[in-house]
C-alpha positions, -999 to 999 in steps of 0.1 A, spaced: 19 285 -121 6 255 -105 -26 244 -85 -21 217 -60 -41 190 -56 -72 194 -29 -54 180 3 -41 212 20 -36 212 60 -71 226 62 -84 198 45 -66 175 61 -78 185 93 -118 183 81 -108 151 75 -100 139 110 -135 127 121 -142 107 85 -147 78 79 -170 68 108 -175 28 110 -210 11 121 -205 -21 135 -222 -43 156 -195 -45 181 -188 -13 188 -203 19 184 -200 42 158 -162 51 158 -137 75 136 -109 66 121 -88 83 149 -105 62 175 -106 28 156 -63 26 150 -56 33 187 -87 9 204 -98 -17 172 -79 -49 178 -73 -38 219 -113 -39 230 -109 -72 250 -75 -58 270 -93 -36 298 -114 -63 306 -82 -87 307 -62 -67 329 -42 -56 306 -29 -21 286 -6 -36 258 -16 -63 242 5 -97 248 26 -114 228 23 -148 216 48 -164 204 37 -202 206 43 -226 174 17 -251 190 -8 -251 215 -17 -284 242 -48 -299 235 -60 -331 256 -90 -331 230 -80 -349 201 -113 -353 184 -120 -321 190 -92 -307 177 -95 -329 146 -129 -316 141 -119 -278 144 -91 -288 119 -119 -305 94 -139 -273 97 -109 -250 88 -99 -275 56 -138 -267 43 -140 -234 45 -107 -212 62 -125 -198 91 -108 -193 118 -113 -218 144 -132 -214 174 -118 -221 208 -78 -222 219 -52 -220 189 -40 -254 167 -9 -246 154 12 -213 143 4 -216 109 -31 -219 111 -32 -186 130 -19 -170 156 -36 -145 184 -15 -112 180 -14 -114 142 -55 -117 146 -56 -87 165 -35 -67 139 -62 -82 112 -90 -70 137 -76 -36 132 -70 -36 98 -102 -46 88 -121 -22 108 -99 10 91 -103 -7 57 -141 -14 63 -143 -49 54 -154 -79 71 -119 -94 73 -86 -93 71 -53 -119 69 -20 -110 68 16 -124 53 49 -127 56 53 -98 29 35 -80 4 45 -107 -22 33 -130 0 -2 -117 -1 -3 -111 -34 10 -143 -46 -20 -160 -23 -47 -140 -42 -36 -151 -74 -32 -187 -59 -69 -185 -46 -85 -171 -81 -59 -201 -103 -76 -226 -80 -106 -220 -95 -89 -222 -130 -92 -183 -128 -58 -178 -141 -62 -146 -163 -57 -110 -149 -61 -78 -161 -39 -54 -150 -30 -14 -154 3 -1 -150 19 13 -134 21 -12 -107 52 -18 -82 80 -30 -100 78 -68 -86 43 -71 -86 46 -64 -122 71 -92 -127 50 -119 -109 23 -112 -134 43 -107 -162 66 -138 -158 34 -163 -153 53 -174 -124 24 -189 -103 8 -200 -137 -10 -165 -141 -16 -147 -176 -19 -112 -182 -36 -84 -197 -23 -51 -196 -50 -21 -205 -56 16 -193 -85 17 -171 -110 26 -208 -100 -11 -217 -108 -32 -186 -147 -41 -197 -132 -53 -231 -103 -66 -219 -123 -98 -194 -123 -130 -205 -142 -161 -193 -108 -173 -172 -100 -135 -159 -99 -145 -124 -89 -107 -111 -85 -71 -121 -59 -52 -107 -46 -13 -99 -30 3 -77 -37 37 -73 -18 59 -59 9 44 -85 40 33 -74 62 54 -88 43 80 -109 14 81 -83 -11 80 -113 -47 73 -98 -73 62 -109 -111 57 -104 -119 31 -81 -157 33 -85 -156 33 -125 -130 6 -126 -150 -17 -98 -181 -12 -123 -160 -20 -151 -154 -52 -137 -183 -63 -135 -182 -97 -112 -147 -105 -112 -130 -93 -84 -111 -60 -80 -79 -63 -63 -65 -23 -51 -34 -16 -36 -38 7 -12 -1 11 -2 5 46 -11 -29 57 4 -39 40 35 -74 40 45 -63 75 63 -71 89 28 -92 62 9 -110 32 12 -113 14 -22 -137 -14 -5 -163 16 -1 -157 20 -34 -161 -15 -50 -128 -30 -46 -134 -63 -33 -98 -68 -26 -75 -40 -7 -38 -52 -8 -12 -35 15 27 -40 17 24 -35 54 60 -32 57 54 4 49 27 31 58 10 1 83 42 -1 104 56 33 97 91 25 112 110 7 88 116 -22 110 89 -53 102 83 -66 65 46 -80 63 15 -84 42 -23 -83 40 -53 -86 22 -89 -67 35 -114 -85 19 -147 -100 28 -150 -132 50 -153 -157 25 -126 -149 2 -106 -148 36 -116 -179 44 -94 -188 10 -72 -166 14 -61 -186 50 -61 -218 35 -35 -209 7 -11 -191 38 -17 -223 59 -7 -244 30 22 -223 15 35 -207 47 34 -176 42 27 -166 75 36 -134 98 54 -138 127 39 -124 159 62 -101 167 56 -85 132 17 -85 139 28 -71 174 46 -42 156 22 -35 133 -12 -29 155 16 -5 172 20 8 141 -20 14 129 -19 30 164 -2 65 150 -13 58 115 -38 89 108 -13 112 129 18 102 110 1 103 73 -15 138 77 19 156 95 42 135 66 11 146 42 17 182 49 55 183 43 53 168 14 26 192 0 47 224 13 76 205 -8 60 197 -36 54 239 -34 88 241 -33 102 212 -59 76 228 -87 87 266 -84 126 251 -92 141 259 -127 160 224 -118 128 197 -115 111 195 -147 78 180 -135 62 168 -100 39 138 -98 15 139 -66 -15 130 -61 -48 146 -60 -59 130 -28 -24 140 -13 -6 119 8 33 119 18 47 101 -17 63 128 -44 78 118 -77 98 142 -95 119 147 -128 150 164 -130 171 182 -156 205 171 -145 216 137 -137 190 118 -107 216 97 -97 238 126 -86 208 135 -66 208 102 -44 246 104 -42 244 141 -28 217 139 -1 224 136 37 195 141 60 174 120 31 179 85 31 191 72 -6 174 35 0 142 17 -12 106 15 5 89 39 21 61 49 47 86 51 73 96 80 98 124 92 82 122 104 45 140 82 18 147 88 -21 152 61 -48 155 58 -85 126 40 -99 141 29 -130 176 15 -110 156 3 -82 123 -6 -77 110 -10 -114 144 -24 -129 127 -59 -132 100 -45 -157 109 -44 -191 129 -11 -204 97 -3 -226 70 -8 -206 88 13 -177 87 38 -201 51 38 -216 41 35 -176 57 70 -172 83 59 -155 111 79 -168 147 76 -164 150 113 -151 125 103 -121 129 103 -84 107 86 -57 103 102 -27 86 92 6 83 120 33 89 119 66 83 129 97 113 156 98 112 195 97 100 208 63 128 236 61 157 208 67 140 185 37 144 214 19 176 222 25 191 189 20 171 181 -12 185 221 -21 222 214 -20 215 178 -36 200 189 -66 228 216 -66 241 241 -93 243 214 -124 209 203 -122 201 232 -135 189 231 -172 209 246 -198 204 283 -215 176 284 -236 167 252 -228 128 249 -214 116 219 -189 96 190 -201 59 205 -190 57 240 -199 83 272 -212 92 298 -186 108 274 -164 73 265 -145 76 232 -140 40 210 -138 24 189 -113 9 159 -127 -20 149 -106 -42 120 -118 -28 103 -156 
């Protein structure tokens, strides 16, 4: 038997007035509230229901030294500038709204968003080397390419990897940046933001917050000084925009649009159009994808076939899960699931971590990560639970099944275990 982690439909549900945001500019709003109208406050009083995109590289200005001094002020400290936009890559008007909106579901003071998750990434580890801050500490798991960019030194970085125990002992004078993600990609280990932000101590903590979304955590109201997000999942929900962004306060934003101005890294506006679409049914698509994946992960731990589940404690629509039999005749079976990588979208897709996704880390490490080569990565969708269920049924078929007298990896009597926080 098995006891799932505390994010049942009921729960869920409790959930739907929390977090509530105080700021100055609006009244106290919940997270339902804030991902349709934060970002879209200005639009009634414009005239307008959608918001417009702008699609301008450059914007006319007959003031030259004005311009030159709003271009002086940027180079000093990365705020945005006031008045009419410079140039695409200093910023552009629909991206800003998305950031708007992100910020205010994240709860920080700011926001800036990239071409890609990389992207972002690669500009907070630009930011901290500026400062001769080249040293990170890191726990794994972390996505598969995120691991490499650390691990490969290829923006000049050097790192430490520890469990969460070994982060206080871990810092050095030069550690420029802690970083987690939790949920894990692809084990959805977690981890505790509060006693890792303490562990810290002054150096930034950088949390992905992929796997989560603020629709179940907010690692800034935790400590995290830095919340990462591969937007191109959960944050656009449709499989059709790749993007990045940092929440973060306002002065490490400030940096944060200096490196994208000067690298190039920036998001196109039709992107930042579809994502502030896309934060718009946020909380409605992560609690109904939330469910099915609880009811399955039900389903995937009562089957002599799977011999462990991964999910979360805090829920959420990721599952991982081990089989007896051979995973890649799993993604070669299915038909409703999609057998490709990423996730967060409508549709429900299925990967192999170790092929896929975390084939760039090192063979060993993969492994001492918990990233096995019998495990599956599964992003839920927005489909009927009973069809899921059917399709993942007749994929995992009749030679999955373990052999006589054999047991599963967790526990005899073919009752498979669901790992919740490692």
């Amino acid at each position: 038997m098995f006891t799932l982690p505390p994010m049942d439909i009921a729960s869920m549900e409790a959930y739907d007035g929390m977090p509530r945001y105080d700021d100055a500019r609006t009244a106290s709003r919940a997270l339902a509230t804030e991902a349709v109208h934060a970002g879209r406050d200005d639009l009634a009083r414009q005239g307008l229901h959608a918001p417009p995109i702008d699609l301008s590289t450059t914007y006319p200005s007959y003031d030259s030294r004005g311009e030159a001094a709003r271009i002086d002020a940027f180079a000093t400290t990365g705020a945005e500038p006031d008045g009419p936009p410079v140039y695409g890559r200093l910023g552009n008007p629909t991206v800003a709204r998305f950031e708007t909106a992100l910020a205010r579901l994240e709860g920080t003071e700011a926001a800036v968003a990239f071409a890609s998750g990389m992207a972002a990434l690669s500009a907070v580890l630009l930011v901290r080397a500026s400062r001769g801050l080249r040293h990170v500490v890191a726990v794994r798991p972390l996505y598969g390419c995120s691991d490499h960019l650390l691990t490969a030194g290829l923006l000049g970085s050097e790192v430490t990897w520890t469990d969460p125990a070994g982060i206080a002992e871990a810092l050095r004078p030069d550690t420029g940046l802690v970083m987690v993600e939790s949920p894990a990609n692809p084990t959805l280990a977690e981890v505790d933001l509060r006693a890792v932000a303490h562990a810290c101590g002054s150096v930034p903590l950088l949390a992905d917050n992929t796997f989560a979304t603020p629709v179940l955590q907010r690692p800034a109201e935790q400590g995290a000084r830095l919340v990462l997000h591969s937007a191109t999942k959960y944050l656009g929900g449709h499989g059709d925009v790749m993007a990045g962004v940092v929440a973060c306060d306002e002065e490490f934003a400030g940096r944060l649009r200096q490196i994208r101005f000067a690298t190039g890294g920036v998001l196109h506006p039709l992107a930042g159009y579809l994502l502030l679409r896309g934060l718009s049914t946020l909380p409605v698509r992560v609690r109904a994808a939330s469910a099915t994946a609880a009811e399955l992960v039900r389903r995937l731990a009562a089957d002599p076939r799977v011999a462990r589940v991964h999910y979360p404690r805090i829920g959420g629509a990721m599952i991982a899960f081990e089989v007896h039999g051979d995973p890649h005749e799993v993604i070669a079976d299915v038909r409703l699931i999609t057998p490709a990588v990423s996730l967060g979208s409508v549709d429900t897709l299925i990967q192999h971590p170790a092929s896929i996704s975390h084939r760039i880390v090192d063979e060993g490490d993969r492994r001492d990560a918990g990233v096995s080569d019998r495990l599956l990565r599964m992003s839920v969708g927005l489909e009927d639970v009973d069809d899921l269920w059917a399709d993942l049924d007749q994929a995992l078929g009749a030679r999955q099944r373990p052999s006589r007298g054999a047991g599963n990896c967790a526990t005899s009597h073919n009752a498979p275990a669901v790992a919740g926080a490692q």
